[in-house]
C-alpha positions in Angstrom: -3.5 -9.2 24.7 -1.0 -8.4 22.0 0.0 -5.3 20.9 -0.5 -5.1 17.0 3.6 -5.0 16.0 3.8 -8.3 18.1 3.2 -11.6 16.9 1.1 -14.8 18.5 4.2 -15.4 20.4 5.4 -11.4 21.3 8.0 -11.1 19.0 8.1 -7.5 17.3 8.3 -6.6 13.8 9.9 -3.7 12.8 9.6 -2.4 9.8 12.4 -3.6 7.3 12.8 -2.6 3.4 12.7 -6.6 1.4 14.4 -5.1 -1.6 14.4 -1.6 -3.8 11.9 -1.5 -6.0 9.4 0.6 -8.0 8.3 -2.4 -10.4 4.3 -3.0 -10.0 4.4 -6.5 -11.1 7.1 -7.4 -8.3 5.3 -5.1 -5.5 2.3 -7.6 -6.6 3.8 -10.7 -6.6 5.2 -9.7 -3.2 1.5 -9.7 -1.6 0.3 -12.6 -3.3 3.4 -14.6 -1.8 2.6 -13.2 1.5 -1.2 -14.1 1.1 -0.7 -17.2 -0.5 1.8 -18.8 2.4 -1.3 -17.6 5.0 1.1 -14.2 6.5 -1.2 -10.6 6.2 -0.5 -8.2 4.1 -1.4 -4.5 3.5 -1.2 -2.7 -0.3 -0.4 1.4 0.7 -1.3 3.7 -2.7 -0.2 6.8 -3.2 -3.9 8.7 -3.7 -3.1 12.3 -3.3 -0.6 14.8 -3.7 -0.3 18.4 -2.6 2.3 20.5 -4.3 5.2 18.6 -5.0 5.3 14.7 -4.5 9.2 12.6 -5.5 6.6 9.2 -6.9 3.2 9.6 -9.4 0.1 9.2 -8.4 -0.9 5.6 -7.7 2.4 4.8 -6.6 2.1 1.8 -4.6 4.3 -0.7 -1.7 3.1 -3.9 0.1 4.1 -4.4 3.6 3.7 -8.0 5.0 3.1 -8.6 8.9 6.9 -9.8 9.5 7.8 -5.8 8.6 9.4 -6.4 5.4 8.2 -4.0 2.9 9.0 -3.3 -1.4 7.5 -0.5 -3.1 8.0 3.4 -3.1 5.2 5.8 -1.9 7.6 8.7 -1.3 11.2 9.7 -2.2 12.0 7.0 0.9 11.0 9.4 3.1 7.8 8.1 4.5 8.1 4.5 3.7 9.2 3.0 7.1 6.8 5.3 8.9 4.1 3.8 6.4 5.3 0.4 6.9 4.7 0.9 10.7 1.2 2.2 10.7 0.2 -0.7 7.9 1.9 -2.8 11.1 -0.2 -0.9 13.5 -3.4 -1.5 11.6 -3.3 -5.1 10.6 -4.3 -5.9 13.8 -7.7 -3.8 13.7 -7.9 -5.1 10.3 -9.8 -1.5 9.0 -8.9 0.3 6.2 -7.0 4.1 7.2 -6.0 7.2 5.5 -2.6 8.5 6.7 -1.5 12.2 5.8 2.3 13.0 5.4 4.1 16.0 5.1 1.6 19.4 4.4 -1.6 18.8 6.7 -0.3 16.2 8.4 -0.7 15.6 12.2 3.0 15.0 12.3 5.4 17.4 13.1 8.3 15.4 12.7 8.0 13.9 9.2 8.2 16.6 6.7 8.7 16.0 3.2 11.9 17.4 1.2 9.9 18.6 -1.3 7.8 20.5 0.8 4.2 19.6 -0.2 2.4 16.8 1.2 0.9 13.3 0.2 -1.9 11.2 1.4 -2.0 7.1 1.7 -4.6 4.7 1.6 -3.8 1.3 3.7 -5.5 -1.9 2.7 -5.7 -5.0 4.1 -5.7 -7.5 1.9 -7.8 -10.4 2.4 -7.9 -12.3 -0.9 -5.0 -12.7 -3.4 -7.2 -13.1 -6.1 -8.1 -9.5 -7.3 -4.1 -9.3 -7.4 -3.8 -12.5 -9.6 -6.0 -11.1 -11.8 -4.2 -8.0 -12.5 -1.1 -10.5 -12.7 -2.1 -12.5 -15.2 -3.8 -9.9 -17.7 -0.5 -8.1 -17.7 1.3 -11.6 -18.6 -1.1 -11.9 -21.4 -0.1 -8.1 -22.0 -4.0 -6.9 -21.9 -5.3 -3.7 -20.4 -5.7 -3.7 -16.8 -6.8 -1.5 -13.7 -6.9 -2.0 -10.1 -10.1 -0.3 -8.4 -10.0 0.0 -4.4 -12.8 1.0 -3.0 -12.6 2.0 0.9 -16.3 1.7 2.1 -16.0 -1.8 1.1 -12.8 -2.0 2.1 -12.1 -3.8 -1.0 -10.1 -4.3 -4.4 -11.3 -5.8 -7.8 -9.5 -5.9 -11.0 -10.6 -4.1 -13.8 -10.8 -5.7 -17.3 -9.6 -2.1 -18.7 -6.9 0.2 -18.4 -7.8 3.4 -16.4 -6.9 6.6 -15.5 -5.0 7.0 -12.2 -7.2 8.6 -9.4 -10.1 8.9 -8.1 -13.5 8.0 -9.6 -17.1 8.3 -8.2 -15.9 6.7 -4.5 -13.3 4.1 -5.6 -9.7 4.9 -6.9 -8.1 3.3 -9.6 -4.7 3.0 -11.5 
């Protein structure tokens, strides 16, 4: 049996940043590539913040199954420990909710700021919900991004929204 940072042939993956960058449209592109050349992929979103946070709400980073990673969640401070448990969890293929900093289960990874922040990990299984959001941004038309975690899914929204959470889905 392999252990989920191993792949078919039990070579590990450790979490590596791709390149710097904040850019939606490039943290986008990089999941589609990933999804669209058959590797996994997981889209981590910033979704809470409690007292002070170094990125917005919504903030977002994709991390592929080789360990590379792009996008900012944090200050830098929490993105290789995100990138592992995205890692972790691609295996089990479920959704998770990981806490950092105040009211987290880990000691060890405090933030500088001294408040806390919560992540959503998704799996991505389809490219086309992000090609959506692509495209109406090319055409420079409104455009959300809803994920919904009961489902487990993502699905573009025709219409700009307001970042957080609504009803049981969030959106930005």
């Amino acid at each position: 049996m392999s252990y989920p940072l191993f792949d078919k042939d039990e070579h590990w993956h450790k979490p590596e940043q791709a390149f710097l960058t904040d850019d939606h449209r490039t943290i986008l592109r990089f999941a589609v590539e990933a999804l669209m050349s058959g590797k996994g992929a997981v889209l981590v979103t910033l979704v809470e913040i409690r007292g002070g946070a170094a990125r917005p709400l919504g903030a977002q980073m994709v991390v592929r199954e080789d360990g590379r990673y792009c996008g900012f969640v944090s200050g830098g401070c929490v993105e290789a420990a995100a990138a592992f448990e995205a890692l972790e969890m691609m295996g089990s293929g479920r959704d998770r909710e990981i806490r950092y900093g105040e009211g987290s289960p880990w000691f060890d990874i405090v933030l500088p700021c001294g408040g806390g922040i919560t992540l959503t990990l998704h799996k991505l299984r389809s490219a086309q919900p992000l090609l959506a959001v692509l495209n109406r941004l090319e055409q420079r038309k409104p455009v959300g991004l809803r994920y919904d975690p009961q489902a487990q899914s993502l699905v573009c929204l025709p219409t700009q929204t307001r970042t957080g959470w609504n009803l049981n889905g969030f959106e930005v």
